[in-house]
N, C-alpha and C positions, 0 to 999 in steps of 0.2 A: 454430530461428527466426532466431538474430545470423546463420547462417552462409546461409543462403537466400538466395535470388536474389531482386534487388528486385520484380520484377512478383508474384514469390511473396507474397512481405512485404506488398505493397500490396494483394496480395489478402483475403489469411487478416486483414489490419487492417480490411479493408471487412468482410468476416465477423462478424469479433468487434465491431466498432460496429455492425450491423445487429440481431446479435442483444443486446446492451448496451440499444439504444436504446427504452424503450417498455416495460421488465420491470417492470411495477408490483412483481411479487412478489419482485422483484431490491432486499431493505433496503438491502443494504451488501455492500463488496468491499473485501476484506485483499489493500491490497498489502504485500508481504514485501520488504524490504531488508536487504539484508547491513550491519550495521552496520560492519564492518572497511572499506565503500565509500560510505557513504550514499550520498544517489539519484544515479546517473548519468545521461546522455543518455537511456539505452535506457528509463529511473525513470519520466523526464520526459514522454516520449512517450507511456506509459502513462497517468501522471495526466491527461496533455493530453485522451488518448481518454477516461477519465471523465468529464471534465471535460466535455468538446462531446458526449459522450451523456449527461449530468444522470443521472449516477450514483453513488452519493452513495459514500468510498472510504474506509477510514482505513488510516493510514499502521501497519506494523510492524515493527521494527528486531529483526532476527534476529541470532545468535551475537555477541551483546553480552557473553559469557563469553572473547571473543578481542581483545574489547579492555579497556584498563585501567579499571576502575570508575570510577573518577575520570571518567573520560570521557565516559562515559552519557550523566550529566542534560543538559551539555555538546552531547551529538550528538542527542539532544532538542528542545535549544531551535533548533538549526541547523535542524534537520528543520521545526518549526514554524514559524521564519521561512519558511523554502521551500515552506510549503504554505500559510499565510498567506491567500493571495490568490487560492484556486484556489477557485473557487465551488462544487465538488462534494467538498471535501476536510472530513472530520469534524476537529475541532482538539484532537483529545487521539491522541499518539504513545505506543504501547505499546512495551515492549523487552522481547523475550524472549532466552532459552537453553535450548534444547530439551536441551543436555547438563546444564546444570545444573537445571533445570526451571523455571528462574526466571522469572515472568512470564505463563509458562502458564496458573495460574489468572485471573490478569486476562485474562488474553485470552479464557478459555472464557466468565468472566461479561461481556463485551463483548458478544462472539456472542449466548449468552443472551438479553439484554435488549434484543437488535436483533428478533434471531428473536422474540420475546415479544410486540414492538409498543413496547417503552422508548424 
């Protein structure tokens, strides 16, 4: 996708917000961020396309085991400023570690209680 030619890019993003747009049965969408980078440009673009297709998104901070503990709650609260103000962004940031398993079950009862009607 980063490495595609822009008229590609602009296409397969027309694609993807056409189909986005109008998904009643579309709850919610887990965007994944590398917590070793929190969100970048490419983060940002995405939420934006949520965002202008009223897609409702929550944010989750992956291999949060590669950075220092300490750090988390820290690149948490960064993250929540930064999603803040985005109209289709849920306000609760999960952090997982797929190696350490940690956070996984919060993440599955998120799902869960979306998928459910919660």
């Amino acid at each position: 996708y980063a490495s595609a030619p822009k008229d590609k890019v602009d296409e397969w993003t027309k694609l993807i917000y056409e189909y986005l747009q109008g998904r009643v049965t579309l709850k919610r969408v887990y965007v994944l961020i590398d917590a070793r980078h929190g969100i970048k440009a490419k983060d940002e673009e995405v939420l934006t396309l949520l965002d202008k297709a009223a897609v409702s998104y929550q944010v989750v901070l992956t291999k949060t085991d590669k950075i220092k503990a300490a750090g988390v709650p820290r690149l948490i609260e960064e993250t929540l400023a930064k999603i803040k103000k985005r109209p289709a962004a849920f306000p609760v940031v999960l952090a997982t570690s797929s190696e350490k398993a940690a956070g996984l079950d919060e993440l599955r009862a998120a799902i869960a209680l979306v998928a459910n009607g919660g």
